[in-house]
N, C-alpha and C positions, 0 to 999 in steps of 0.2 A: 862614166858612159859618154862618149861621144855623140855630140848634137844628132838627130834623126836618128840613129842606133835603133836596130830590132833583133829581140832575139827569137830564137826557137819556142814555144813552151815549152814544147817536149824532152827540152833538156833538164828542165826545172821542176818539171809532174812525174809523178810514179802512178802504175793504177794499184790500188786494193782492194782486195777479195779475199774478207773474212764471213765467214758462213755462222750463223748462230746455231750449230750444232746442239751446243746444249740446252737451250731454248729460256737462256737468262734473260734474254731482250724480249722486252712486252712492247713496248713503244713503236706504234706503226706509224711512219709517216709519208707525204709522196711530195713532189714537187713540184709548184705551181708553173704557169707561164708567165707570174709576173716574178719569180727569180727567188720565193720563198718557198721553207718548209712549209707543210700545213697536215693533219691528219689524217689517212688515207681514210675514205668513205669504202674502200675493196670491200666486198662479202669474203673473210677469210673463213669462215665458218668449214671444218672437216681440210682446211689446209696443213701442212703441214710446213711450219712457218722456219724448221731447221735449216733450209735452203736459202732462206732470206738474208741477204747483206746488208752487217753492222755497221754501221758508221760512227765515227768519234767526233770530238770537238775539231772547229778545224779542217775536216774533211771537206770535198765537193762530192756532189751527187747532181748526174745530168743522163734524162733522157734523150738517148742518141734519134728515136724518131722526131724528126722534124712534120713530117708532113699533114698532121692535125693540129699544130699550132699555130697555126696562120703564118704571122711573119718572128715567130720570138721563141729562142730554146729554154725548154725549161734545164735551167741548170741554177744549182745554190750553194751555198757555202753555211755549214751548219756551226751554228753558232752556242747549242744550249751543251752544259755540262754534262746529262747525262749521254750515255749511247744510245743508238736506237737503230731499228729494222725498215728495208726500204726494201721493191719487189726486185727480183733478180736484174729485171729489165731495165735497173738503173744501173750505171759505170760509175765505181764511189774511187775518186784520187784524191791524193793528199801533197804536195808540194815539198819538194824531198829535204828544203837546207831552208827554216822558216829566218834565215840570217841573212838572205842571197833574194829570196821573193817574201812578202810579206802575205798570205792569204786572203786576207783586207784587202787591199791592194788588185789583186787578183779577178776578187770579185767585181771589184769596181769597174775593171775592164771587160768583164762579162753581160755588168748591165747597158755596157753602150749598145746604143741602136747601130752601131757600123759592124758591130762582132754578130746581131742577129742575121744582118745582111749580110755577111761573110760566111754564116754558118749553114744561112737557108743555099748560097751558090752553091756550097762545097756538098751540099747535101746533095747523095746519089741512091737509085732505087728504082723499083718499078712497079710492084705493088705499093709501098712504100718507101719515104725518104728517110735516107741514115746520114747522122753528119759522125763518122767514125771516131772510135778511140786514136786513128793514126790520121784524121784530117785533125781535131783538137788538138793532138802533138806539134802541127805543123802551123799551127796559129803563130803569128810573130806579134809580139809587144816589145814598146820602152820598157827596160826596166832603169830605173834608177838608183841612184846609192840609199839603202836604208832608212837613213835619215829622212831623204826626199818623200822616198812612199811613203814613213809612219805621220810626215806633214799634209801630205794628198790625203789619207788616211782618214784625218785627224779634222782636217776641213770639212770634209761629208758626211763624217757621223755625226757632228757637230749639229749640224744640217738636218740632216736624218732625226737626232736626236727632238729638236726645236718642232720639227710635223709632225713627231710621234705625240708630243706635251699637247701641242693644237688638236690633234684627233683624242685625244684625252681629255679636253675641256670641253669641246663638240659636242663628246658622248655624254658628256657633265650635264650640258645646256640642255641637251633631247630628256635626259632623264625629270630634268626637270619640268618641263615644260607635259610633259606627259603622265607627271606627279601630279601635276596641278589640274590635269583633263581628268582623271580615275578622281582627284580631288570631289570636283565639280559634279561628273556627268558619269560616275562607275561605282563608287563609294556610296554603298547606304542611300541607293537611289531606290525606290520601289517603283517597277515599270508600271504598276495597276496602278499607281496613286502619285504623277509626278504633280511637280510643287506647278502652281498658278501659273499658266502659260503655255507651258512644258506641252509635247505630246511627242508619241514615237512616231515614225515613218520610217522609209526606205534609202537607198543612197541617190533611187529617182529619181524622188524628190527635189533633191539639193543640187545635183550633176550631172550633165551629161556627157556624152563620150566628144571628143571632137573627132571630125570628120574632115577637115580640111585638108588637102594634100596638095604637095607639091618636087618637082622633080629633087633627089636629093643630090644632086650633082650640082647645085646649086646651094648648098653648104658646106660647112669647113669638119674636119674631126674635132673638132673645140664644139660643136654646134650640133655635134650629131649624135643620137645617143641612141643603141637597140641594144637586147638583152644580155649580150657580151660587153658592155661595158659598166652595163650596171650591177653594183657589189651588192653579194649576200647579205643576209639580216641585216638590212636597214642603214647599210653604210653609204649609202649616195652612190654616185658616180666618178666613173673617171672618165678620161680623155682617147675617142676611140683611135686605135692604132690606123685603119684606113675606113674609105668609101667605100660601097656598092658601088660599081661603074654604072648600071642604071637602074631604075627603079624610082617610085615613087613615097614619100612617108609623110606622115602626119605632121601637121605645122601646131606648136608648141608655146604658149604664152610663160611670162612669168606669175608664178603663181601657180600655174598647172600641175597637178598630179599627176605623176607615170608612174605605172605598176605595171612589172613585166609579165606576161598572159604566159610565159611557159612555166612550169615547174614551180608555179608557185611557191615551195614547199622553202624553194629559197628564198625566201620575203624581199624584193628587189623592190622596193619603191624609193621616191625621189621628187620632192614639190621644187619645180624648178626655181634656178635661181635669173637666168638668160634666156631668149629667145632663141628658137631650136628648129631641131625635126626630128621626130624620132622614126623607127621601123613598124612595121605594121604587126610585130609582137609585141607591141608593148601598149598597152591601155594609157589615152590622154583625158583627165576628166575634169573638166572644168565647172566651177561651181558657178549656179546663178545668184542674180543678185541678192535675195533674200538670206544666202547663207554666209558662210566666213572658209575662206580657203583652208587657215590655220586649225579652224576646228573638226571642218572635214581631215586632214592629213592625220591630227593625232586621231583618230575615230577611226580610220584605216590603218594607219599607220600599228595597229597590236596585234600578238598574236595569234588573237580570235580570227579577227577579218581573215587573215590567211588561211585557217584551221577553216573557217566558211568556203571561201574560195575554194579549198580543193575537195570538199564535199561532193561540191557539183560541178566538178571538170569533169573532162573525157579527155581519153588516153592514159594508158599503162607506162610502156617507157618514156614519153614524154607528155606528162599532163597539160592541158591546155585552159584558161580557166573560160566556165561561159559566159558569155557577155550579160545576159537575158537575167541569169543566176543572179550574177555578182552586182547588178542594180538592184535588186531583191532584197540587200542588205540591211537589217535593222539598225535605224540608227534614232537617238533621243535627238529630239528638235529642243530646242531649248527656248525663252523667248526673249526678246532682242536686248533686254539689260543683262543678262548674265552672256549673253552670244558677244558684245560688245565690250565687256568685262574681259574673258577669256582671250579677246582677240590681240586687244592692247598688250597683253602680259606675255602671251604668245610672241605680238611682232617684238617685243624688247629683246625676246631672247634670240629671235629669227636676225635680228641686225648683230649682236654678237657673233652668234654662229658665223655669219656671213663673212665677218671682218675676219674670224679664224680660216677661212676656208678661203678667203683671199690672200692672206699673210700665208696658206700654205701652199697656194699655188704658183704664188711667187717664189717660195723655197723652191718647191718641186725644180721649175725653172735655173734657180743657182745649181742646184742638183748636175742637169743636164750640162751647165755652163763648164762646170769642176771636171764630168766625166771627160766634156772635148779637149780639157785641158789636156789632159793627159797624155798625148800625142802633141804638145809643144815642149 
């Protein structure tokens, strides 16, 4: 390949469209906007699922609407060995000579931020935006000789591989530390009869909401967090893709609880680790001095508090949870030798976690280093 060199895809992609006719494919799955499969949550109930397109190993799968993804195409490259069924409204291609484009490869040039901005321009429409089967054709990339991509390749899974291990000891460290809280304060506890000290109360008690605000144009996306960037069941957060241009949110200490006020039902919380803002759907609650950050988070942090929280929301398609409610929450007071105990054990595991989630943010970062590469 000659230095700078770009090719067409579209010489290098085929599209495919196999129908599950026979209805051997059980496996429903859809495709996120951060660039993976994941299991479609659809109501297929009375569908008739023959009309849905197979996909193989190897294959992509990409929704053409852009225009409810803010700035990023959900498009993937499916990785597991078996087959499976995605809704009609996806375009499944597969890479016609896997000796000439490496699918790997491929993908990797799909997760740059310059292909999302390429794909949101070329996107046309007027109800809604389509970025076409014949504008993705017309996408140009380096390709390079074989060897080169399965070493680009090879680098980033690498990479990818080392964040997957870290979010695998994280969820190690959480499990434990949340062993040791059910240990303490859920196990063989009798509420009529806590041990010397001990009493129940409320999450009033212990916390209150913050209220401080301030313009959020005056923070960075590294800094800003609302309910789009905070991951389902209890995975923390990520890094928001843009700003509100104006508006006002809540100012966030370290230490702070946020738990996202919509939908609940996805258990979004996150005890920060940095000074912030977040959006004004998302619950900030800071403990007073007489409690422990650590033991308020595992005590919300389960999937009670959630199952409480959306008892008493309002709203159908979009539950909201209520403020009023959700201080309501029972919770064991403990008294200050075992709150003190708990805490110390708690932060050992809190500084671990930490150093993982910093060693992985730092990958994350080589990550993006790898993809720019790939255009020199």
């Amino acid at each position: 390949m000659e230095k700078n060199s770009l090719y067409r895809l579209g010489d290098y992609i085929r599209e495919v469209d196999v129908r599950n006719r026979d209805l051997e494919v059980t496996k429903l799955l859809g495709v996120s906007i951060s660039k993976e499969f994941m299991p479609s949550i659809a109501n297929t109930i009375g569908t008739d699922m023959s009309s849905y397109k197979v996909i193989e190993p190897r294959q992509f799968a990409y929704g053409p609407v852009t225009s409810r993804n803010g700035d990023r195409v959900s498009i993937a490259l499916y990785k597991n060995d078996e087959k499976a069924i995605v809704s009609q409204a996806y375009t499944i291609f597969e890479v016609k000579n896997k000796q000439e484009l490496l699918p790997e490869y491929l993908m990797m040039w799909f997760r740059r931020p310059e292909f999302d901005r390429y794909a949101r321009f070329k996107s046309h429409g007027s109800a809604r935006e389509i970025f076409s089967w014949e504008e993705i054709c017309d996408v140009e990339l380096p390709i390079p000789s074989i060897e080169q991509q399965q070493k680009i390749v090879s680098e980033y899974e690498a990479v990818t591989r080392r964040i997957h291990l870290n979010e695998q000891i994280i969820a190690k460290l959480e499990e434990t530390a949340q062993a040791l809280y059910r240990k303490m304060f859920v196990d063989g506890i009798d509420k009529e009869n806590l041990p010397d000290g001990w009493r129940m109360g409320t999450l009033g008690e212990v916390a209150d909401y913050v209220s401080e605000k301030r313009n959020i144009s005056s923070f960075s996306e590294r800094t800003y967090i609302s309910t789009e960037n905070m991951l389902k069941n209890k995975k923390g957060i990520t890094f928001a893709l843009s700003l509100p241009s104006t508006g006002k949110g809540t100012v966030f200490r370290k230490e702070d609880i946020l738990v996202s006020n919509i939908r609940p039902y996805f258990k979004k919380i996150w005890k920060a680790t940095f000074e912030g803002c977040c959006s004004n759907d998302v619950l900030c609650l800071r403990v007073r001095k007489n409690f422990d950050s650590h033991l308020l988070y595992y005590a919300i942090e389960r999937d009670v508090f959630f199952d409480y929280v959306m008892a008493g929301s309002n709203g159908v398609k979009m539950p909201r949870g209520d403020k009023e409610w959700i201080m309501k929450y029972p919770l064991v007071i403990p008294n200050e030798q075992s709150l003190d105990y708990f805490s110390q054990k708690a932060h050992a595991i809190d500084i671990l976690k930490m150093c993982k989630r910093q060693e992985n943010n730092q990958l994350t970062e080589l990550q993006s280093l790898l993809l720019a590469k790939m255009v020199r």
